[in-house]
PDB file of N, CA, C and O in Angstrom:
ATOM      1  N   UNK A   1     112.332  74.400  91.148  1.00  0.00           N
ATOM      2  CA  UNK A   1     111.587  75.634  90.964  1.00  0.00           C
ATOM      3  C   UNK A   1     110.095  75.310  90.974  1.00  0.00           C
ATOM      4  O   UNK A   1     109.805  74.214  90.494  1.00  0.00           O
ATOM      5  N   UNK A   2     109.251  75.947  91.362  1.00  0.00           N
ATOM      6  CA  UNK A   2     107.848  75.515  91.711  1.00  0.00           C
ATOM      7  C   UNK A   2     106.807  77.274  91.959  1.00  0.00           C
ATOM      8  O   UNK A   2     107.045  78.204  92.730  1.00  0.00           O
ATOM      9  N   UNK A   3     105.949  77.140  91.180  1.00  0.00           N
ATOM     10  CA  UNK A   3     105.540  78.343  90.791  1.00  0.00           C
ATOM     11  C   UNK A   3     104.160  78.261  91.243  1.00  0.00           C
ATOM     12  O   UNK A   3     103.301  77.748  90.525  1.00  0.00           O
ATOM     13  N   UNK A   4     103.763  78.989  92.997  1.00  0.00           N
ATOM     14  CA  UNK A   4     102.517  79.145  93.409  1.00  0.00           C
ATOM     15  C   UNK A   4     101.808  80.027  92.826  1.00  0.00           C
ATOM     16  O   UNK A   4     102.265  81.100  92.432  1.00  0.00           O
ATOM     17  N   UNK A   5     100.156  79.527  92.666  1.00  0.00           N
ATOM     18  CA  UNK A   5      98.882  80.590  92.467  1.00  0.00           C
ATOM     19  C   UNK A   5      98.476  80.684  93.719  1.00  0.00           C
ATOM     20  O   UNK A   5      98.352  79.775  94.541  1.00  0.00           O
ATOM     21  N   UNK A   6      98.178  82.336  93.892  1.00  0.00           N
ATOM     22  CA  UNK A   6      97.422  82.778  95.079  1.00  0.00           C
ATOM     23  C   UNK A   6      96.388  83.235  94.831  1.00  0.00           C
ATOM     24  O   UNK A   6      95.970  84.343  95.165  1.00  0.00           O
ATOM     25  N   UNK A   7      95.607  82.032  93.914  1.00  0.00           N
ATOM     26  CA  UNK A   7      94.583  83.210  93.388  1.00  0.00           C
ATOM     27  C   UNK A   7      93.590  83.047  95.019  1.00  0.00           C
ATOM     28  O   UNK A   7      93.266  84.037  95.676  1.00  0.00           O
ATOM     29  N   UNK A   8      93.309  81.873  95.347  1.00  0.00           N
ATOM     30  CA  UNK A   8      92.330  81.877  96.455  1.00  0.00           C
ATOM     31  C   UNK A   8      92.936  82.754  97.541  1.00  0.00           C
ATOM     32  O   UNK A   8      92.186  82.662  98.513  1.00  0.00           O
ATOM     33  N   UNK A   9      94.082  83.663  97.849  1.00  0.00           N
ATOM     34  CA  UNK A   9      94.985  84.417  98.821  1.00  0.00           C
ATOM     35  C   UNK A   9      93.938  85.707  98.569  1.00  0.00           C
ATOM     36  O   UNK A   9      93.390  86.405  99.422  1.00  0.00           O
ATOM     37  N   UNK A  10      93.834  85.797  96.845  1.00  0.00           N
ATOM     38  CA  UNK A  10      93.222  87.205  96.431  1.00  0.00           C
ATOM     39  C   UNK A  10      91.914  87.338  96.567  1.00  0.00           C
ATOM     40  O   UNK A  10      91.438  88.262  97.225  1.00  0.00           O
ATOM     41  N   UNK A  11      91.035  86.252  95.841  1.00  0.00           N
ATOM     42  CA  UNK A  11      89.822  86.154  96.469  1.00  0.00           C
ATOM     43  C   UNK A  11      89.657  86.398  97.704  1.00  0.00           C
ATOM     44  O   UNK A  11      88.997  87.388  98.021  1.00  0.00           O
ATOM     45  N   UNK A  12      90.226  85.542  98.702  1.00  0.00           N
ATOM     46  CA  UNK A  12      89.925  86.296 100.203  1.00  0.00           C
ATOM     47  C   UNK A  12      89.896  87.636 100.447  1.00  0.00           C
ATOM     48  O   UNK A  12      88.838  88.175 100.774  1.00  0.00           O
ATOM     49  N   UNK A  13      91.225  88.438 100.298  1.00  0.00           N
ATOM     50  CA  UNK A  13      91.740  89.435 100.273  1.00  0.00           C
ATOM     51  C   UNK A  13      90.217  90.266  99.401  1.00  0.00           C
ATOM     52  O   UNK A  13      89.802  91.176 100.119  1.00  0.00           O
ATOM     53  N   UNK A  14      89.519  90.142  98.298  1.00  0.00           N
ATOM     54  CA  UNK A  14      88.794  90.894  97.501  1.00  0.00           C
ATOM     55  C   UNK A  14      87.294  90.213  98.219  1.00  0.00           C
ATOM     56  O   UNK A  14      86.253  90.581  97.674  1.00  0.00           O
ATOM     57  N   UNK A  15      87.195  89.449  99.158  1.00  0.00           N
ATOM     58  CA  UNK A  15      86.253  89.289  99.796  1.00  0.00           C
ATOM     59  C   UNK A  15      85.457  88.502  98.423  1.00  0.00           C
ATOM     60  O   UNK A  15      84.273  88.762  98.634  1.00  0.00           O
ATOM     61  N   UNK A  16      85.520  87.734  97.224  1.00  0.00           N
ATOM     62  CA  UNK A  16      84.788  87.647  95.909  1.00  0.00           C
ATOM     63  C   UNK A  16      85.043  85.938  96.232  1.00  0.00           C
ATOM     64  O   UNK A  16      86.010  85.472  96.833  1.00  0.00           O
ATOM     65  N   UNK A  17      83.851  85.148  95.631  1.00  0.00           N
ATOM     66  CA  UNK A  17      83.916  83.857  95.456  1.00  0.00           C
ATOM     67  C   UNK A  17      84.111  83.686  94.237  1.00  0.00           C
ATOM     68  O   UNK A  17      83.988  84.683  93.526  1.00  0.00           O
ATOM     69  N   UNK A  18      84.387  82.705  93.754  1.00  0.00           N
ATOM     70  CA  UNK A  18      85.208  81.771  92.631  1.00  0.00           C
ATOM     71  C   UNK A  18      83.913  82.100  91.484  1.00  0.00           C
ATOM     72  O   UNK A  18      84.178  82.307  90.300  1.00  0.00           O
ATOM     73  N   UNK A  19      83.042  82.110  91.809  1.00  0.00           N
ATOM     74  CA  UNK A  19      81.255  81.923  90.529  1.00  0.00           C
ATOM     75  C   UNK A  19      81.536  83.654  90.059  1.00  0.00           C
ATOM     76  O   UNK A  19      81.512  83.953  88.865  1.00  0.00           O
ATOM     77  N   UNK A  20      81.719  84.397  90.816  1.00  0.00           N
ATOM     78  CA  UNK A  20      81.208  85.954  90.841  1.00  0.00           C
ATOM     79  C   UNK A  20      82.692  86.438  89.840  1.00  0.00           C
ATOM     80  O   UNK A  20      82.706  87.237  88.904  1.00  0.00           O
ATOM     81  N   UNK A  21      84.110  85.480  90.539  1.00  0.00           N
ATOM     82  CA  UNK A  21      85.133  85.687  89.379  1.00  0.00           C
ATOM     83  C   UNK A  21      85.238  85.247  87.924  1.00  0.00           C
ATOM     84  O   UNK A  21      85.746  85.846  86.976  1.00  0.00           O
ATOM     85  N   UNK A  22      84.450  83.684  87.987  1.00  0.00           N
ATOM     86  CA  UNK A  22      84.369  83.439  86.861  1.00  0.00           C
ATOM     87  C   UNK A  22      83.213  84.212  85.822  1.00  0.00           C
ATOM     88  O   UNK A  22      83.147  83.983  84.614  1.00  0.00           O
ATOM     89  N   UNK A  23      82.529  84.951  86.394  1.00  0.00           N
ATOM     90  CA  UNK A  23      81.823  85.850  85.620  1.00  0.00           C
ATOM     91  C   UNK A  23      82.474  87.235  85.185  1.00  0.00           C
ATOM     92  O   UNK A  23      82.207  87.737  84.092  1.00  0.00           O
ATOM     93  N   UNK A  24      83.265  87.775  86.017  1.00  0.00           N
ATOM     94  CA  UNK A  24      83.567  88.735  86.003  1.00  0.00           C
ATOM     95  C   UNK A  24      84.447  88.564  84.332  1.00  0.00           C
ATOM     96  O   UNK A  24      84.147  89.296  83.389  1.00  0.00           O
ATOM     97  N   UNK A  25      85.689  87.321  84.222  1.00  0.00           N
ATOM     98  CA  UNK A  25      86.365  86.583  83.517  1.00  0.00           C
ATOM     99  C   UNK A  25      86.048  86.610  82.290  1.00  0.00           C
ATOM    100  O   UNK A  25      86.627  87.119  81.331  1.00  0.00           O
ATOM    101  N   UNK A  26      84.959  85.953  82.377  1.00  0.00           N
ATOM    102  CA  UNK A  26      84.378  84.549  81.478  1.00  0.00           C
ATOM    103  C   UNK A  26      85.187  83.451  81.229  1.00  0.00           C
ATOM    104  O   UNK A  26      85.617  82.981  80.176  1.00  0.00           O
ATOM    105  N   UNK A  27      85.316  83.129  82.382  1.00  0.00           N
ATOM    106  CA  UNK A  27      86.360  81.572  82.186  1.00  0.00           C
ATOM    107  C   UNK A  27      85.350  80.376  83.227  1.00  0.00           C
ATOM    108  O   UNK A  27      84.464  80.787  83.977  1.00  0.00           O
ATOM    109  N   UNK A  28      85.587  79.364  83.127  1.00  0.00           N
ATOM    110  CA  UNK A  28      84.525  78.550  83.644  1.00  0.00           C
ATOM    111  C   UNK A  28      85.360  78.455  84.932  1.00  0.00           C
ATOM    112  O   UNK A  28      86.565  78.649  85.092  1.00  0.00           O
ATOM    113  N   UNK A  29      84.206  78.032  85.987  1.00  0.00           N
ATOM    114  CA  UNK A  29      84.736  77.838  87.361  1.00  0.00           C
ATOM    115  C   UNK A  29      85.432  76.671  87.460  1.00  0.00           C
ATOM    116  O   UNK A  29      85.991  76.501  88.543  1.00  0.00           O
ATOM    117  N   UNK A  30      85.593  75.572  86.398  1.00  0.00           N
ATOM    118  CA  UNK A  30      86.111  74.448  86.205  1.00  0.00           C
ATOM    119  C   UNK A  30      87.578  74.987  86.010  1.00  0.00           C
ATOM    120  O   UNK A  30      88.416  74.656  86.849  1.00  0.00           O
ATOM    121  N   UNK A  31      87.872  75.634  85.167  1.00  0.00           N
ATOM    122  CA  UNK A  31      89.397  76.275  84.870  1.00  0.00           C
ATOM    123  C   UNK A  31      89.718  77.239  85.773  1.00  0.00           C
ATOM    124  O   UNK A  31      90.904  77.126  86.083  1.00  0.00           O
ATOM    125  N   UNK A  32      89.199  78.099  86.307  1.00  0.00           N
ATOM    126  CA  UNK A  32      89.692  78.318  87.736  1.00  0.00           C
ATOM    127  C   UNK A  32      90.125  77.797  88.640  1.00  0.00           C
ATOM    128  O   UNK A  32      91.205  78.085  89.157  1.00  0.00           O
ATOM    129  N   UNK A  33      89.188  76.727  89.087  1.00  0.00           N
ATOM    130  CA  UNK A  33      89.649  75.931  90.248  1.00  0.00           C
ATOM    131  C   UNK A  33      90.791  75.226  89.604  1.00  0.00           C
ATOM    132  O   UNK A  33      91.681  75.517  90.404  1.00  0.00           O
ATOM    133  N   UNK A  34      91.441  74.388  88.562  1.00  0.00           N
ATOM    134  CA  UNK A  34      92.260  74.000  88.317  1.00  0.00           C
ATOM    135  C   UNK A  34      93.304  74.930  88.491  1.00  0.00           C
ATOM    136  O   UNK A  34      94.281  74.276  88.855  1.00  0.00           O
ATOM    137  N   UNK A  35      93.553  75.964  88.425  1.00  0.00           N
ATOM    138  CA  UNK A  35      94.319  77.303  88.288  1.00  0.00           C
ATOM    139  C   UNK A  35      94.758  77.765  89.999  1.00  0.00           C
ATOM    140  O   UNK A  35      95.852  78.087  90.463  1.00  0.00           O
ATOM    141  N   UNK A  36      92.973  77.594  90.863  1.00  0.00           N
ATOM    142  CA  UNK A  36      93.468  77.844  91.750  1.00  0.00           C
ATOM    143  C   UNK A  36      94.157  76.697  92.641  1.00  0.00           C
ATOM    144  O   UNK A  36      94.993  77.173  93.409  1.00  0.00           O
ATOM    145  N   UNK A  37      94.032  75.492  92.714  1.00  0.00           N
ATOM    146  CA  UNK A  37      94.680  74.373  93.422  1.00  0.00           C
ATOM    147  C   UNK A  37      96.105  74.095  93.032  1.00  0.00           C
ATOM    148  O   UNK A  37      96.945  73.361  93.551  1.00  0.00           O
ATOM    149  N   UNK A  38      96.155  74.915  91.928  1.00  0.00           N
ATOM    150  CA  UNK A  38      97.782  74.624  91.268  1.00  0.00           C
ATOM    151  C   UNK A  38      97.614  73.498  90.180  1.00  0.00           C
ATOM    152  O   UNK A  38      98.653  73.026  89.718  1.00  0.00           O
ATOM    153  N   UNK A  39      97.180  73.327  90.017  1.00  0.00           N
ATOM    154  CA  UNK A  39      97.017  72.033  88.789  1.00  0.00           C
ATOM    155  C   UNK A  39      97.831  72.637  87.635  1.00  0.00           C
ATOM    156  O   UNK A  39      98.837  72.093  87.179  1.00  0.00           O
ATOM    157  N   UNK A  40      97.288  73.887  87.161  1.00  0.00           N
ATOM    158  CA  UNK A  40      97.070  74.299  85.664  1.00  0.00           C
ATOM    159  C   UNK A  40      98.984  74.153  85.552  1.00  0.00           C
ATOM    160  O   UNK A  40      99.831  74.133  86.445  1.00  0.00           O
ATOM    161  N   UNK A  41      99.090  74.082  84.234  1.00  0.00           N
ATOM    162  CA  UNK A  41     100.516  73.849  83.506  1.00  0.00           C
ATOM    163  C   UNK A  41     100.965  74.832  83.039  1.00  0.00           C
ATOM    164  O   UNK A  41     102.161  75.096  83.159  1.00  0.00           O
ATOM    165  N   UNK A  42     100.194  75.542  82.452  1.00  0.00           N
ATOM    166  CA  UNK A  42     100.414  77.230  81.930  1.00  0.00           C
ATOM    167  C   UNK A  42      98.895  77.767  82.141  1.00  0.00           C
ATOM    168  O   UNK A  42      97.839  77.274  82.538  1.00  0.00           O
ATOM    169  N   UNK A  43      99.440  79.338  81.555  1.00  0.00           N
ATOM    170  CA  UNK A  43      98.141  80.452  81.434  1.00  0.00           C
ATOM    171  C   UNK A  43      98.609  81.592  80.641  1.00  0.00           C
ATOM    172  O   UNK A  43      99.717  82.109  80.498  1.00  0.00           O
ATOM    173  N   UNK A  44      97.291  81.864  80.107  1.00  0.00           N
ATOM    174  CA  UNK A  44      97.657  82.671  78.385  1.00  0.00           C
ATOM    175  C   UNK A  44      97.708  84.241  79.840  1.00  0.00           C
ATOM    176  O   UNK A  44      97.347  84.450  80.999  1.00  0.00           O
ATOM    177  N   UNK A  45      98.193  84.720  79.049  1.00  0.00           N
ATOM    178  CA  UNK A  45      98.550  85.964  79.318  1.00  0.00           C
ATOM    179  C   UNK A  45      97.490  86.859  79.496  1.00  0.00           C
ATOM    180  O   UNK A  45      97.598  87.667  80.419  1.00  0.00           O
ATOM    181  N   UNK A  46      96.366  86.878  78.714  1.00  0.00           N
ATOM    182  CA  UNK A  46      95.038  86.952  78.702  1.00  0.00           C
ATOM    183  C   UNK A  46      94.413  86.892  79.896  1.00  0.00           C
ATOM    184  O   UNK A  46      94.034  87.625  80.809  1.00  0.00           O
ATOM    185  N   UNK A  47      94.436  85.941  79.619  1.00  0.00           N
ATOM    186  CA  UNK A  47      93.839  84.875  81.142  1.00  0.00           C
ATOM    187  C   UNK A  47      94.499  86.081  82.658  1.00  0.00           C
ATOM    188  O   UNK A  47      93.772  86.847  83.291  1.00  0.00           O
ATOM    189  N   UNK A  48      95.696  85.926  82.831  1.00  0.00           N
ATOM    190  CA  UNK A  48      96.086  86.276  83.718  1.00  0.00           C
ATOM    191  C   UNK A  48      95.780  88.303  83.854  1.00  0.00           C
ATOM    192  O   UNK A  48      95.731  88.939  84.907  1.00  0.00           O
ATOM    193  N   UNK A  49      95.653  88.761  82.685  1.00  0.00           N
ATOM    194  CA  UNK A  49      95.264  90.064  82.517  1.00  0.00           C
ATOM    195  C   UNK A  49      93.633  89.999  82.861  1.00  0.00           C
ATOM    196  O   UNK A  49      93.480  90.485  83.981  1.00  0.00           O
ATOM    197  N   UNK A  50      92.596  89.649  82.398  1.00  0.00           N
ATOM    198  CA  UNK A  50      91.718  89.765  82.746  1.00  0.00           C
ATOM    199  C   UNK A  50      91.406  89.279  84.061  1.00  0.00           C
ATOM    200  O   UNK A  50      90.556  89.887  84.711  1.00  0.00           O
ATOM    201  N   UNK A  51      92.047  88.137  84.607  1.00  0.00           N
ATOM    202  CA  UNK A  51      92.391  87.660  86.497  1.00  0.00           C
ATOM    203  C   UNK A  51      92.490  89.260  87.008  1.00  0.00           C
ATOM    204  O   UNK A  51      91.451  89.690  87.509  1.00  0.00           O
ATOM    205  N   UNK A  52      93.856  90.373  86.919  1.00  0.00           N
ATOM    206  CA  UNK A  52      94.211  91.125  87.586  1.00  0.00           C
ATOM    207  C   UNK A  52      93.624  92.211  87.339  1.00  0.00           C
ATOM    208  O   UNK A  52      94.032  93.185  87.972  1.00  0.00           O
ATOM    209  N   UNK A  53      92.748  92.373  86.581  1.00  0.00           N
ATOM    210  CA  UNK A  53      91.329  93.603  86.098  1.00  0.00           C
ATOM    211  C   UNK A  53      90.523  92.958  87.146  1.00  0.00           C
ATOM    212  O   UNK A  53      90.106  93.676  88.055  1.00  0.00           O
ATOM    213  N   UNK A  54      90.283  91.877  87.144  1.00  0.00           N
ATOM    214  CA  UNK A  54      88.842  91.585  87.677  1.00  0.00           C
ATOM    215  C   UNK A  54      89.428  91.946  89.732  1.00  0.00           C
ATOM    216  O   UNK A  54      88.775  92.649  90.502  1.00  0.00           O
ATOM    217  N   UNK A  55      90.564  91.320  90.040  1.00  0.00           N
ATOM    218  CA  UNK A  55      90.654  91.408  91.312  1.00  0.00           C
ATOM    219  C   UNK A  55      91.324  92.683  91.533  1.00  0.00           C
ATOM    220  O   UNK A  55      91.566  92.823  92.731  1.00  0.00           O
ATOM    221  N   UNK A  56      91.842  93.984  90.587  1.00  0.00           N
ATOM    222  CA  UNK A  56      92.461  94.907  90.699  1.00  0.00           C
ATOM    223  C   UNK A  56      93.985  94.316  91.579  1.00  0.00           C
ATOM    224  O   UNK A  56      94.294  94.454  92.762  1.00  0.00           O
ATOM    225  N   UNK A  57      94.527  93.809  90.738  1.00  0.00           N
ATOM    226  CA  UNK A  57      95.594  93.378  91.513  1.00  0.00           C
ATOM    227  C   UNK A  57      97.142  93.334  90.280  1.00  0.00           C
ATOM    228  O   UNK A  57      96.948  93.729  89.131  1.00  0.00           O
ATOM    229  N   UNK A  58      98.127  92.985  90.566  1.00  0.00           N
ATOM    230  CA  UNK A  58      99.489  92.741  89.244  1.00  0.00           C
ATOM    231  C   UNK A  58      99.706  91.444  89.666  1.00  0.00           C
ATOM    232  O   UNK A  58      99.627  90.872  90.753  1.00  0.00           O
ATOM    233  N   UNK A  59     100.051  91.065  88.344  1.00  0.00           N
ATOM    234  CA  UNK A  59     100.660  89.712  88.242  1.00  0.00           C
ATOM    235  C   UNK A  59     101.468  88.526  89.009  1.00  0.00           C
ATOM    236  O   UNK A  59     101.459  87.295  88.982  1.00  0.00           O
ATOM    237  N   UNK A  60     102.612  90.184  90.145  1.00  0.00           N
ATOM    238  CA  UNK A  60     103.127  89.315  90.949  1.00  0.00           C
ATOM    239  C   UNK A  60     102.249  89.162  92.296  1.00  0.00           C
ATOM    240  O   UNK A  60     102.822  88.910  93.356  1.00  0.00           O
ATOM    241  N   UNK A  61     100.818  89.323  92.234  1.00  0.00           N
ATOM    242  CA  UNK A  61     100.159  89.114  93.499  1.00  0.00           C
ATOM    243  C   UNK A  61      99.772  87.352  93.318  1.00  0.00           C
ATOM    244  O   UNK A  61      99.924  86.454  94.146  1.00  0.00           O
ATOM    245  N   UNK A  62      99.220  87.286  91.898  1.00  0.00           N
ATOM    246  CA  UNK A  62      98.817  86.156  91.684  1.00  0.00           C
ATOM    247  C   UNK A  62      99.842  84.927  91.304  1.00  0.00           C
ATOM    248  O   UNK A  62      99.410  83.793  91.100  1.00  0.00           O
ATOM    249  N   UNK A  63     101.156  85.236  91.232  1.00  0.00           N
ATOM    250  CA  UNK A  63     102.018  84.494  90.942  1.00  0.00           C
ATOM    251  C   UNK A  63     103.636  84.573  91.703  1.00  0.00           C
ATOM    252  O   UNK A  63     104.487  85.458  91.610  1.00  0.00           O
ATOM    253  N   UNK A  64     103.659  83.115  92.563  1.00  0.00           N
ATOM    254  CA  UNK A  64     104.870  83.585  93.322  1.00  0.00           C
ATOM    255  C   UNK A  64     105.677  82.366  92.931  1.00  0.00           C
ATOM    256  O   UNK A  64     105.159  81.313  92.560  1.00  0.00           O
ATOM    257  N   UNK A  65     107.182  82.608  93.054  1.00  0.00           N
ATOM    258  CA  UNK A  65     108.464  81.561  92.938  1.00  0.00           C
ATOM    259  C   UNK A  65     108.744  81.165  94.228  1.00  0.00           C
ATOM    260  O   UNK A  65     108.728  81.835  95.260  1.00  0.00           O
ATOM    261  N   UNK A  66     108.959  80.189  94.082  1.00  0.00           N
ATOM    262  CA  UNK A  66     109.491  79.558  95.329  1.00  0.00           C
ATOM    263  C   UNK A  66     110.354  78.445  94.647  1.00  0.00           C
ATOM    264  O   UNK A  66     110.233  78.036  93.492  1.00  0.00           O
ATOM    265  N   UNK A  67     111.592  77.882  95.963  1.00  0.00           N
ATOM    266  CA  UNK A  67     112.104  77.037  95.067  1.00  0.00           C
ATOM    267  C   UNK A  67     111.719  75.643  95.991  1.00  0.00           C
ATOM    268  O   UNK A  67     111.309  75.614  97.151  1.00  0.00           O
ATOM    269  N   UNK A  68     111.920  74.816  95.319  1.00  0.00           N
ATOM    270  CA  UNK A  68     111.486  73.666  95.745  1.00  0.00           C
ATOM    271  C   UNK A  68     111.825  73.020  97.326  1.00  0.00           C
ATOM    272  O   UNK A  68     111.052  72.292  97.949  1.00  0.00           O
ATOM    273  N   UNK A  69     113.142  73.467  97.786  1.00  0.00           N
ATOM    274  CA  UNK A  69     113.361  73.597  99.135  1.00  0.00           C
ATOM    275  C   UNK A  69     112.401  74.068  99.634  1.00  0.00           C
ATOM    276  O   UNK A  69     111.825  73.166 100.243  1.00  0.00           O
ATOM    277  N   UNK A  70     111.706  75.309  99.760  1.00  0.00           N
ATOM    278  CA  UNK A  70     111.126  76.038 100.522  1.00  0.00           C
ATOM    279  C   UNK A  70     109.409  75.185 100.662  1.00  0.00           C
ATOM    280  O   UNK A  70     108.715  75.144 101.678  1.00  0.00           O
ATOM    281  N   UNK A  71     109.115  74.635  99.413  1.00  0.00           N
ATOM    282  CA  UNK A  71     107.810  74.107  99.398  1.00  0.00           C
ATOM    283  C   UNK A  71     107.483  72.768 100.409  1.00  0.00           C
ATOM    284  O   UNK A  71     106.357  72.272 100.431  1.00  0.00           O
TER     285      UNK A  71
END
């Protein structure tokens, strides 16, 4: 099981760079980019609510399943 972020899918899509989100946020562009490359291990719920305010988007835009075959 293997659980993609699209956050850079949405950014494109919202035409917004990573500095202009982390403001929008207030989360550092350091924890973003970890978030967006896939690094991050978890994310507060928070986090992911203020993500889908800022890009007007739901949860399952920014978060997809895939299973490990497919990756």
């Amino acid at each position: 099981m293997t659980i993609v972020v699209n956050l850079d899918v949405m950014l494109a899509r919202r035409k917004m760079r990573l500095t202009e989100l982390s403001e929008a946020v207030g989360i550092s562009v350091q924890n973003l980019s970890v978030l967006k490359t896939g690094r991050a291990r978890a994310i507060r719920f928070s986090t992911l609510e203020a993500l889908c305010r800022a890009l007007a988007c739901e949860p399952g835009d920014l978060l997809e399943y895939r299973d490990r075959d497919e990756t």
